[in-house]
C-alpha positions in Angstrom: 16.5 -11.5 -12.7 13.9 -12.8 -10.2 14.5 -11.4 -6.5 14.3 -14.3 -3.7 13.1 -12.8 -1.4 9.1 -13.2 -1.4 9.9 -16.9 -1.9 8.8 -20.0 0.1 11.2 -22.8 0.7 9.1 -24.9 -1.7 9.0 -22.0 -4.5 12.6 -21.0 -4.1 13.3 -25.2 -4.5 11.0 -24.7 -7.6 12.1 -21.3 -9.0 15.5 -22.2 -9.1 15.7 -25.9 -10.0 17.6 -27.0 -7.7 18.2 -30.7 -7.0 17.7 -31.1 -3.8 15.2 -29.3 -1.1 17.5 -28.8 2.0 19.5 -26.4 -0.5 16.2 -24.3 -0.5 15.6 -24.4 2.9 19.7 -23.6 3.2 19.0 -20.0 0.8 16.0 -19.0 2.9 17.5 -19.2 6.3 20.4 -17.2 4.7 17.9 -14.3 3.3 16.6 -14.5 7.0 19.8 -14.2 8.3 21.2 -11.0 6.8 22.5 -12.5 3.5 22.2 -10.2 1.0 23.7 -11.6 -2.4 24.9 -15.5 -2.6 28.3 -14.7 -1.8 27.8 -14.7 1.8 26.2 -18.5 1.7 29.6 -20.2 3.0 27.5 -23.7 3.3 27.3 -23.7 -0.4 29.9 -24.9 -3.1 31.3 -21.8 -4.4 30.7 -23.4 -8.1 27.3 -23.3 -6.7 26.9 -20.3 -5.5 28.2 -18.7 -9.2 25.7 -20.2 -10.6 22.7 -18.9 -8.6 24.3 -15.9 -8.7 23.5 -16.4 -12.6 20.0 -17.2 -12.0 18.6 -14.6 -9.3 19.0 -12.1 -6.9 17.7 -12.1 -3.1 16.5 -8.6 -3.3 15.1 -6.1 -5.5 14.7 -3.0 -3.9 17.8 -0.7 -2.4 18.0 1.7 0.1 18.3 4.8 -1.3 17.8 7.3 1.9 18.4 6.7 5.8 17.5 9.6 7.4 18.2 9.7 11.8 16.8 11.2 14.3 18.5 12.2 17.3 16.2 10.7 19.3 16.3 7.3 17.4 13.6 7.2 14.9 15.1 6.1 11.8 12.8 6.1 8.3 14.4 4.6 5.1 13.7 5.3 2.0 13.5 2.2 -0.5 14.1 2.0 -4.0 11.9 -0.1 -6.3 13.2 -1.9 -9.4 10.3 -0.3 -11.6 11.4 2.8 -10.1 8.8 3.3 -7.6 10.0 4.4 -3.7 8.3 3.6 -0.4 9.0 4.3 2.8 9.8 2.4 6.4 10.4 3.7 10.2 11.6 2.1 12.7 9.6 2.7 16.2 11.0 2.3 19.8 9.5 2.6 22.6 10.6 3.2 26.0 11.9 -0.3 26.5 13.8 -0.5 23.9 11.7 -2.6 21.8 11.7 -2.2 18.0 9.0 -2.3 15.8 9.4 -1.9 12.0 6.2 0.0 10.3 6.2 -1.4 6.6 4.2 0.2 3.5 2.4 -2.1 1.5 1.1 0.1 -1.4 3.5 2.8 -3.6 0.9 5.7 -2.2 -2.2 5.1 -1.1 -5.7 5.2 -3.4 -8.1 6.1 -0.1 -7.6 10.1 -0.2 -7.4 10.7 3.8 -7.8 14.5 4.2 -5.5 14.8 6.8 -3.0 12.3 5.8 0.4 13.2 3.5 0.3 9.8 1.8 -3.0 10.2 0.2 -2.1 13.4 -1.4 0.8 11.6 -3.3 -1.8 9.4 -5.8 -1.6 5.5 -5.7 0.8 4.0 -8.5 0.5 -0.1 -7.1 0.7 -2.6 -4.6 4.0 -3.9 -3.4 4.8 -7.9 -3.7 5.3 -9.7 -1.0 9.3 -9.6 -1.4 9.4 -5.5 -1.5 7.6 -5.8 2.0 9.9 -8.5 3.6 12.6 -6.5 2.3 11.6 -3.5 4.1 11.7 -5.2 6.9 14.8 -6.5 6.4 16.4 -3.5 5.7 15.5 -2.2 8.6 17.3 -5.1 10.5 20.5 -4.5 8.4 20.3 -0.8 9.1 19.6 -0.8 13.8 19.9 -4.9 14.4 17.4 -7.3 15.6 13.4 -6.4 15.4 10.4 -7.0 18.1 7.3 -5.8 16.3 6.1 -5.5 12.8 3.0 -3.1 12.3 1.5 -2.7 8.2 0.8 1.2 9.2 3.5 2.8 6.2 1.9 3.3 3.2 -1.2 2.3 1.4 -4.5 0.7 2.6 -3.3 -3.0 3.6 -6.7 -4.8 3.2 -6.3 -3.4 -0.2 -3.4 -5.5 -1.2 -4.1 -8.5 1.9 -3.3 -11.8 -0.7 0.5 -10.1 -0.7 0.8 -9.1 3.2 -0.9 -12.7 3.9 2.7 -14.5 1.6 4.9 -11.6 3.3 3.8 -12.8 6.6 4.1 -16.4 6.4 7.9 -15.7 5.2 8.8 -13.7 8.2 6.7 -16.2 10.2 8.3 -19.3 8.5 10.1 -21.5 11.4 13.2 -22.2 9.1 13.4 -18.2 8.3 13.2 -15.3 10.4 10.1 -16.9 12.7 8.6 -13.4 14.3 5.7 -14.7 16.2 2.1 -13.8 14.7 1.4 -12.0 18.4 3.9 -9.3 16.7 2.1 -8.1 14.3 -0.4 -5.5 13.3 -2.6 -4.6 10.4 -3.7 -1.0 10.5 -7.1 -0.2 8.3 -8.8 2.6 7.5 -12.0 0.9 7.7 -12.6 -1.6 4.9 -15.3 -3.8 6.0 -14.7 -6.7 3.6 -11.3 -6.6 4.7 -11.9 -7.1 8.3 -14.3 -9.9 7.6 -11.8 -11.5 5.6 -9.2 -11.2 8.1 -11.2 -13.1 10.8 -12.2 -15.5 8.4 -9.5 -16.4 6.4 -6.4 -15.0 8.9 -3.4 -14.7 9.6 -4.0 -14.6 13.4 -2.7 -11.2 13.9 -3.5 -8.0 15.9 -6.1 -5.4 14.1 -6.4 -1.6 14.1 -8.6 0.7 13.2 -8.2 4.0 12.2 -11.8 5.7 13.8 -10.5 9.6 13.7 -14.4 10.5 14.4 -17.5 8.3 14.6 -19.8 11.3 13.4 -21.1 10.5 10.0 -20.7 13.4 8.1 -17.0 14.4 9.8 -15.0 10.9 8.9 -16.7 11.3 5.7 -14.9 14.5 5.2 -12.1 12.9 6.5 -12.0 9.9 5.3 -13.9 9.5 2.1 -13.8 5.3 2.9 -17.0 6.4 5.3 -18.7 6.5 2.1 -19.0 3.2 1.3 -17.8 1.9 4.7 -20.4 3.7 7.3 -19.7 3.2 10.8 -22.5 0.8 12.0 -21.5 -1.4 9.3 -17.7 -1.2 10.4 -18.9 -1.6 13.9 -20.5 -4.7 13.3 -17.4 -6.0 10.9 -14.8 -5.4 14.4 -17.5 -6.8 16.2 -17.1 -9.9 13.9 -13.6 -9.6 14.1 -13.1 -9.7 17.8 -15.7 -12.5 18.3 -14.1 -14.9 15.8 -10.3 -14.6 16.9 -10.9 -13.5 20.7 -8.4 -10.4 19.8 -8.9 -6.4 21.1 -9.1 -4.4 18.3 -7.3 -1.1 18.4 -9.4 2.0 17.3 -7.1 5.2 16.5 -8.3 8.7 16.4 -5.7 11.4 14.6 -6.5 14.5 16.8 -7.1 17.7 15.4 -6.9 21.0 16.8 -10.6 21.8 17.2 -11.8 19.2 14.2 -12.6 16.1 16.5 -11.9 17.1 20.1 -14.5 18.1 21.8 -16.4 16.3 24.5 -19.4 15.9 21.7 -16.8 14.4 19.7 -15.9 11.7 22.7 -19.4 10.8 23.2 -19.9 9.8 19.5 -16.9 7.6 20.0 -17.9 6.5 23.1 -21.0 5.3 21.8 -19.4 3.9 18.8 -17.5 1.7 20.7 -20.0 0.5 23.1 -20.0 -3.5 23.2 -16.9 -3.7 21.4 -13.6 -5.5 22.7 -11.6 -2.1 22.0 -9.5 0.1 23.2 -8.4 3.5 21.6 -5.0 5.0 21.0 -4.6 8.9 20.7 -2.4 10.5 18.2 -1.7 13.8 17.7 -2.3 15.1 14.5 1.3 15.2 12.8 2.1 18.3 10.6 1.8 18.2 7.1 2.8 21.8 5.6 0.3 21.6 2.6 -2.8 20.4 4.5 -5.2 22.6 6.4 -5.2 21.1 9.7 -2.9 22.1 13.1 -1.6 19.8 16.0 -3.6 20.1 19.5 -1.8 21.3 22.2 -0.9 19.1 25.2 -4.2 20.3 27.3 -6.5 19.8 24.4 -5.5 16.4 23.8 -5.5 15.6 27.8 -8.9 17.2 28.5 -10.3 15.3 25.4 -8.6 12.3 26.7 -10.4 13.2 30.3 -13.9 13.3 28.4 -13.3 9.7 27.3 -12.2 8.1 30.5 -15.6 9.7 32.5 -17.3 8.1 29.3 -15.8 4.7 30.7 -13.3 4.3 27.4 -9.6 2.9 27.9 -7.4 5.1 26.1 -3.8 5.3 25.3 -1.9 8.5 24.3 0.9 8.2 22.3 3.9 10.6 22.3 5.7 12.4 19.3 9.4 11.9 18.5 11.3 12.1 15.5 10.4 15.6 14.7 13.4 16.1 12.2 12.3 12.7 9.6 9.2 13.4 8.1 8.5 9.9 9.3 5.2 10.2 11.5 1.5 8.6 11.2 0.7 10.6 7.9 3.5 11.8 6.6 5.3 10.0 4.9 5.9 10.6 1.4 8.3 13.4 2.2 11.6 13.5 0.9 13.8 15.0 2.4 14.6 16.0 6.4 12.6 18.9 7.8 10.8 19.9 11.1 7.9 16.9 11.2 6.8 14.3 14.0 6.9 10.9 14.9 4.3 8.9 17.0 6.2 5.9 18.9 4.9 3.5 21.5 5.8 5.4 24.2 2.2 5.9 25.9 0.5 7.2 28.9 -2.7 5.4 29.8 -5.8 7.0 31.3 -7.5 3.4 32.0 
């Protein structure tokens, strides 16, 4: 059966032949509204609703984990129909606004050293329905969301045709209508992407995962360097920011003694010079089978010093959800055990 949920009003009108549109628009604002089977669609003949039931289903993926935290980080596990899992957290910062952080790939293909995701192999993208429904899930499982960032799993410019559909359903004013303002694409650095993105849209917030702007060390880091070198990315965020007028966001994963030191800033700092950016600091989150350790609190702060003396903005973000395995670069895991979340909890040193 074919799953509703990455459907238009007009496709939905389409896919299930129905006779008149308003019905359409009448099942979309339902999946939008926490219906998760026809049953629950009380503005609709009950003969009706049988025989959609018949024809389709709203979703096709399950939840088949929700692992808590005690401090409120949540990550759900999510169940594919081809038998593929993915992975989604729910953030919350000190306000108290929630911010679901979606996968768009089952694994990721771009082989980040320090990063748990890219040991696991890439099997394929995700439609545009399994990323609503993440989403979505996540709504059924804490209530009402602020914020929805593409940092789960995968490369998102890698699979942009499907976030692009996935957006403009949870953007859709007759569905769940989440302003563009609320959402963020997080890249590792794909330079056709970005370009794309500022060309061709949606209007919506970028980020850039930097982790080191020496050559050789976000090479061995991050093996996208190869064929996406740093002054070619800088000039694609440059593009970016001039075409839409938006900040980009440049992340750095901190590592103890791999990209902290105040040589390390200045290549950063000079990376970033004449670009509408600001940086966010994240601690390294522990992975047991990788070979790299967390800084401590004054590593991070002095290297956060060195970039404020180089005239850089910089936010640090804070761990929580160490029980989940649901942190920037670690999901994949299975089960609950001693690992870190990164929320939006932040300390600037503008």
């Amino acid at each position: 059966m074919k799953a509703l949920s990455g459907l238009l009003p007009e496709e939905l009108f389409s896919a299930l032949q129905l006779e008149k549109k308003f019905r359409a628009k009448q099942i979309f604002k339902w999946i939008a509204d926490g219906a998760r089977d026809f049953s629950a669609m009380t503005n609709i003949s009950l003969k009706e609703r049988e025989e959609l039931a018949g024809k389709a289903v709203l979703f096709s993926t399950v939840i088949s984990q929700t692992l808590r935290d005690p401090d409120g980080t949540v990550k759900l596990q999510i169940a594919c129909a081809d038998g593929g899992a993915v992975e989604t957290v729910l953030l919350t910062d000190r306000q108290g606004r929630k911010t679901a952080c979606v996968s768009c790939q089952i694994g990721c293909p771009m082989g980040c050293a320090f990063c748990q995701t890219g040991h696991i192999g890439f099997s394929r993208n995700l439609d545009a329905g399994e990323i609503v429904e993440q989403f979505f899930h996540l709504e059924d499982t804490v209530g009402k969301l602020d914020n929805i960032v593409f940092m789960g799993m995968g490369e998102p410019m890698l699979n942009l045709p499907e976030i692009r559909k996935a957006i403009r359903i949870l953007t859709h004013p007759e569905g769940r209508a989440l302003s563009k303002r609320r959402i963020t694409l997080s890249t590792s650095g794909l330079v056709s992407g970005i370009r794309d993105l500022a060309d061709n849209g949606p209007d919506i917030r970028l980020a850039v995962s930097l982790t080191s702007a020496n050559s050789r060390l976000r090479t061995q880091l991050m093996p996208v360097n190869k064929t996406n070198p740093l002054p070619e990315l800088k000039e694609a965020i440059r593009y970016f920011s001039d075409k839409t007028g938006r900040r980009v966001t440049l992340e750095a994963a901190l590592m103890r003694g791999v990209n902290t030191s105040e040589e390390n800033a200045r290549e950063m700092a000079d990376f970033a010079r004449g670009l509408n950016a600001h940086f966010n600091l994240i601690a390294w989150n522990p992975v047991e089978t990788l070979p790299f350790q967390t800084p401590d609190k004054n590593e991070i702060h002095v290297f956060a010093d060195y970039l404020e003396k180089l005239g850089l903005n910089a936010t640090l973000r804070y761990k929580r959800g160490e029980k989940i395995g649901g942190a920037c670069g670690q999901l994949g895991k299975s089960s609950m055990q001693s690992s870190v979340h990164e929320t939006d909890d932040e300390d600037d040193f503008e």
